[in-house]
N, C-alpha and C positions, 0 to 999 in steps of 0.2 A: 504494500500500500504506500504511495509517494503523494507528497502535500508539494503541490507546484512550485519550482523556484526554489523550496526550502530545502533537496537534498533527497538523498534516496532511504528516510526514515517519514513516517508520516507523523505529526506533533498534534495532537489534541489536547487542548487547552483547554478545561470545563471550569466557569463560574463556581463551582460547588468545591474543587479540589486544589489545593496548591500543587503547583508544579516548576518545571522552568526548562528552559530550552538551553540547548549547547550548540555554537557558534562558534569550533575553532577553539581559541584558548576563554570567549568571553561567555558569559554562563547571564539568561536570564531568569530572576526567580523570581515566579509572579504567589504571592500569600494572598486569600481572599476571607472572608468573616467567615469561614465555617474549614476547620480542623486544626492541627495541634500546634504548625509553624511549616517555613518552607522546607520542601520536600524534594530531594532529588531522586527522578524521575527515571535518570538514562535518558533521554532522546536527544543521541547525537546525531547534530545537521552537519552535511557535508557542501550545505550553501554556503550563503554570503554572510559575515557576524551582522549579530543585533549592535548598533552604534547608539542608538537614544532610543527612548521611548515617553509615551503619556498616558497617564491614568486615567482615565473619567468615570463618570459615578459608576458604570456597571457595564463598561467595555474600556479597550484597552487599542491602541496603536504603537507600532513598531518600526524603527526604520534601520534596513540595513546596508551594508557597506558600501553597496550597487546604487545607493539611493535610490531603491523601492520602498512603498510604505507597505504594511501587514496589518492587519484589523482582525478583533476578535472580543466575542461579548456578546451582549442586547445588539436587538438591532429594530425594536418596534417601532423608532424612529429613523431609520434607514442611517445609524450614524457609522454606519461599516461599508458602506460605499455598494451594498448588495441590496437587492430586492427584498422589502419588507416579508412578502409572501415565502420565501423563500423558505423549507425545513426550518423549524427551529432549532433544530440537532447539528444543523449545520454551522451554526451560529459559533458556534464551540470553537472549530477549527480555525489557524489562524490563516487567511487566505489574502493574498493582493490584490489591493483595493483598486479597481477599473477605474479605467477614465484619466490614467496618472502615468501612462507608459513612456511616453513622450516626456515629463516631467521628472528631474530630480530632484526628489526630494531632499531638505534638508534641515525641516522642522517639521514637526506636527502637533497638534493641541487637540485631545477632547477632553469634552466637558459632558453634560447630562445627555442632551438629547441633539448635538449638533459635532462636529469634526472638522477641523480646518490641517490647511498643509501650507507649507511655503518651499516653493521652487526655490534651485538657486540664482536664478533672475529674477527675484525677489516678489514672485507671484503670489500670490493667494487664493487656494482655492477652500472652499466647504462644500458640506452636504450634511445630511438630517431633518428635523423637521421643527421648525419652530413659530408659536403664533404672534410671536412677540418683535419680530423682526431681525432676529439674530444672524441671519445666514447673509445681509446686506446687500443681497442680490437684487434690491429695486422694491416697488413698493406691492406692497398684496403678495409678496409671494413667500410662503410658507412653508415650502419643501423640496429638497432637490434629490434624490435615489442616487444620483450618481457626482462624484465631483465638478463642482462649478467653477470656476475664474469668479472673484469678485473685478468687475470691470471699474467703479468705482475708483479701485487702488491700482489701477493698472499704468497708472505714470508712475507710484511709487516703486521703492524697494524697499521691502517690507521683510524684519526680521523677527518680529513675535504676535501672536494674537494670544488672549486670555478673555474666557468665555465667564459670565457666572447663568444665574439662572434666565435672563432673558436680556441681558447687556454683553457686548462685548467691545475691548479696547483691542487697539493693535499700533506699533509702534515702528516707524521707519529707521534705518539704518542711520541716517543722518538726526536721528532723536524728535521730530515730529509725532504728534498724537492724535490718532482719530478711533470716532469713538461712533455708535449706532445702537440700534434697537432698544428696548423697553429704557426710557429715560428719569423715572419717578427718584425722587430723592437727589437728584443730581449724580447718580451714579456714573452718567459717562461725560462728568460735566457738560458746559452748555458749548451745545453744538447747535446752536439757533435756534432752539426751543427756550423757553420760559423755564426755568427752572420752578420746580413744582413737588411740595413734599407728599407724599403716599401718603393715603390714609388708615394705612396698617401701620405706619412707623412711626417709633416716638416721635420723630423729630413733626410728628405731622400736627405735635402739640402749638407748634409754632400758629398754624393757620386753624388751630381748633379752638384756642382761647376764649373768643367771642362766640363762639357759637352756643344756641341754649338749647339744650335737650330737655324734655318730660319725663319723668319718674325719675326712679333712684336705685343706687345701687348694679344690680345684674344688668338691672332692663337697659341703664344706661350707658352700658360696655355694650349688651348688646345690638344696642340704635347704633353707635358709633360703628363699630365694625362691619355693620349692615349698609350702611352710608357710604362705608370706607371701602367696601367691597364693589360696590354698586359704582362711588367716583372712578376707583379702576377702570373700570373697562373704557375711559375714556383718557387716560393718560397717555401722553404723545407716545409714538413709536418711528424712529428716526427707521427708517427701511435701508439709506446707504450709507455708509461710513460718511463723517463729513470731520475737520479737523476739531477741536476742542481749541477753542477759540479764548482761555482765560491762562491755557498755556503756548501759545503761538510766541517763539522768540524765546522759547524755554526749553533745553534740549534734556530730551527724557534718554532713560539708562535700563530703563526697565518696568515692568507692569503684570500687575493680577489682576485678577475679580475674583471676589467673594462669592457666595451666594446673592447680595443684592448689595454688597458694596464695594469699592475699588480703592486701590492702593498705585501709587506714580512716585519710582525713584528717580529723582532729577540727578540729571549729571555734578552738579554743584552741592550733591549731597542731603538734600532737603528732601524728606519724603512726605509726601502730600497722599492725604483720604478722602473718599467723597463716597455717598449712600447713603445706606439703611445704619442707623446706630442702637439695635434695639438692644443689642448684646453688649453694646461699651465697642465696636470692631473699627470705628474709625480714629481711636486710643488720644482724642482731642478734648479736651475742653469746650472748645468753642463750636458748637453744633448749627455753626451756619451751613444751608447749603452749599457743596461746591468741591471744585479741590481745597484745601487748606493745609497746612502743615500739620501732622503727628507734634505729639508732644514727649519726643525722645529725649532723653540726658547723654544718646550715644549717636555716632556716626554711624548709619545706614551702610551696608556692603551691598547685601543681597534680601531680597523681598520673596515671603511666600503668604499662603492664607490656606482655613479651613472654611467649613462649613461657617460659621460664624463668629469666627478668631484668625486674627490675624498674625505673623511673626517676621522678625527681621535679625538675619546676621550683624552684627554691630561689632567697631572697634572701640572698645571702650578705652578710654585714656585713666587709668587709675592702676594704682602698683598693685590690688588685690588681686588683679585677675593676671591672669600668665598665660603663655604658649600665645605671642603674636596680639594677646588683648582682645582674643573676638569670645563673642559671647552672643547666648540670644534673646531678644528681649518675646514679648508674647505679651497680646492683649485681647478684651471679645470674649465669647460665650465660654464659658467654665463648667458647665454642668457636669462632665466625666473627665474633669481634670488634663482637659487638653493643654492650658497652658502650661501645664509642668512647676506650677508653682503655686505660693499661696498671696494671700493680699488682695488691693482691689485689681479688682479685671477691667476696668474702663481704659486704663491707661498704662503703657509700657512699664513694665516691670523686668531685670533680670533672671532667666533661669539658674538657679544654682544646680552643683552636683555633678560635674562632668571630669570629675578626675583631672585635671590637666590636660585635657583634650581638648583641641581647639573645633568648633564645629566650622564645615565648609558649604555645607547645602542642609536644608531644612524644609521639611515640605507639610503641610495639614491635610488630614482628614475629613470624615465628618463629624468627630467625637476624639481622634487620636490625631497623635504628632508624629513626625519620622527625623531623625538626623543623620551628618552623614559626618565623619570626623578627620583628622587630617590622616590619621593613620587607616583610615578604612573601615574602621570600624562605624556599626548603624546603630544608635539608641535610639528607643519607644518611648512613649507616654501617653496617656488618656485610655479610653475605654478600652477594654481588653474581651469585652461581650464575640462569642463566637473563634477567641482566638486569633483575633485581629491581628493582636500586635506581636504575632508570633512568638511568643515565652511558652506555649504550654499552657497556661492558667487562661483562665476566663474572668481572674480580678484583676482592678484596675489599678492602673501605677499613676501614683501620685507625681510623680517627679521622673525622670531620663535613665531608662533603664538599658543595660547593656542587651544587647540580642548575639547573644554568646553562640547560637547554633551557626552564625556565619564566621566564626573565629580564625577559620581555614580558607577562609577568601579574602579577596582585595577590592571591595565594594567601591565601583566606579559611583554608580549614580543611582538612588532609592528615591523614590516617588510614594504620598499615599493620596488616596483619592476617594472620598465617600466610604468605603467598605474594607478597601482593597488597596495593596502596596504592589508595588513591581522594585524590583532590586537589582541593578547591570552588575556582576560583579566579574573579577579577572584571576582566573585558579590560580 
């Protein structure tokens, strides 16, 4: 049995099991919420190696040495670049996503329910399906089965996109920002809409002040939410990328999306938040709409986010901390101990506990953290439900715990994403 392009072993990758593929000397090991930690497999490929990959909430994208891209996971929103109808059993296997032959790849992003890639002429394409305007393909359009060109960005050169639930940012190589789809909260700053706070988000207390509601108590949380639900469906939706017009002349270094709110590392070191703040995740004070600055005591390196918590690599300038000065700070939703720390959660605080290890990369879940350290080594924290975070236990770690069963590898690059982690590592 042969899985195309991958080699004369066939790889089946199922959502329910850890596994991981072999590439030559580099080893992927993909851990999912359900069993004991990652698991080797055996399935040696005699293709091309895995070089990067992206996690999204319940599929996974792969790109290898040939600069082909590989897709595997869900696909009820066509984010695998294959026919929705298609087997669901098929789904599993990790197969080259159409439409992209022609194209080398040399990034790719997914997220929930949508997928993008970037050529090395600095294209962008997507596919999946979203009602919120995510895919930037023009207006009203909602779904694409197969890879698209965002036409849009087609003057640009384009080296990252970053999806959350129905925003997405994407970043040019000469540090430019442009931003589209669901715009509520100021999520993708103002890109010629009116900036307009949701009425599910605290911040939406701004424009609910005045307003006078009937009864008391339950009734009147639930008129508000009812109201809040109902203003939705009328909140702009930017359908094509357009620039983000309050950082024009401000060259950007880097970018995420939350689930409904965004993060922008300026080159000048200044990391700016904009969104939903219901969890504390835009780690500010000052809860205007828009981009604004974080309120860090450390210099910014590298930016990641979870579910509703944000985190950033920092060089802290202080003699307590050793190995190079980085450390990580963590701010946003707390509930299973994602930040890795105690204190308040609104706003930046340091992780403690990492031995002398300096962390390099750092990624969020949707309940758990992942890191990645200079020496290769991957520390965990937050929810452990299902065996997420690969220890074996199903209790949660309060603080950054070693992941001792890769002790025998040289972990390139560990991602986690909603449920599930993928791990690049080099035997």
């Amino acid at each position: 049995m042969t899985c195309e392009g991958f080699g004369d072993v066939a790889v089946s990758i199922s959502p329910s099991s850890p596994c991981l593929f072999l590439g030559g000397s580099v080893t992927l090991i993909a851990t999912t919420g359900v069993g004991f930690g990652p698991i080797q497999k055996g399935f040696f490929v005699t293709g091309p190696d895995i070089t990067s990959f992206s996690a999204g909430h319940y599929h996974s994208l792969a790109i290898d040495s040939r600069g082909g891209l590989w897709a595997w996971g869900r696909n009820h929103e066509s984010q695998l670049g294959r026919d929705p109808l298609a087997p669901r059993d098929s789904w599993n296997d990790p197969k080259r996503v159409e439409g992209l032959d022609h194209v080398n790849i040399c990034a790719a992003f997914a997220s929930g329910v949508v997928s993008a890639a970037i050529g090395s002429d600095g294209s962008v394409w997507v596919w999946g399906k979203s009602k919120r305007g995510q895919l930037g393909l023009g207006k009203d359009i909602i779904k694409a089965f197969t890879p698209c060109r965002v036409e849009a960005l087609a003057r640009e050169k384009m080296c990252k996109v970053s999806f959350g639930w129905g925003h997405a940012l994407a970043q040019t190589e000469d540090g430019k920002l442009f931003g589209w789809g669901y715009s509520a909260d100021g999520r993708v700053g103002n890109v010629g809409e009116s900036l307009e706070a949701s009425m599910l988000d605290s911040n939406a207390n701004i424009s609910m002040n005045g307003k006078q509601f009937s009864g008391s108590g339950l009734d009147v949380a639930e008129q508000m939410v009812l109201e809040g639900m109902e203003k939705e469906k009328d909140m702009p939706i930017g359908w094509e990328p357009q620039l983000v017009e309050e950082l024009q002349g401000v060259e950007v270094k880097d970018i995420v999306c939350g689930l409904d709110h965004s993060l922008v590392l300026c080159r000048n070191g200044t990391l700016l938040s904009s969104g939903s703040n219901v969890y504390g995740q835009l780690g500010r004070a000052k809860l205007d709409l828009g981009f604004l600055p974080v309120d860090l005591t450390a210099h910014p390196v590298s930016i990641s986010f979870g579910l509703g918590h944000s985190l950033a690599i920092c060089e802290v300038l202080s003699s307590d901390v050793e190995v190079d000065g980085m450390s990580i700070f963590s701010w946003g939703w707390n509930q299973c101990s994602q930040l890795g720390r105690e204190g308040p959660e609104n706003l930046p605080l340091m992780i403690e506990g990492w031995e002398a290890q300096a962390p390099i990369s750092v990624s969020g879940g949707r309940v758990h953290s992942t890191a990645v350290t200079s020496n290769g080594e991957v520390w965990v924290w937050g929810c452990s439900k299902n065996w997420r975070l690969g220890l074996g236990s199903s209790s949660d770690e309060v603080e950054p715990t070693l992941l001792d069963c890769l002790k025998d590898f040289n972990v390139l690059q560990a991602v986690s994403d909603f449920d599930h982690n993928l791990i690049l590592v080099d035997e």
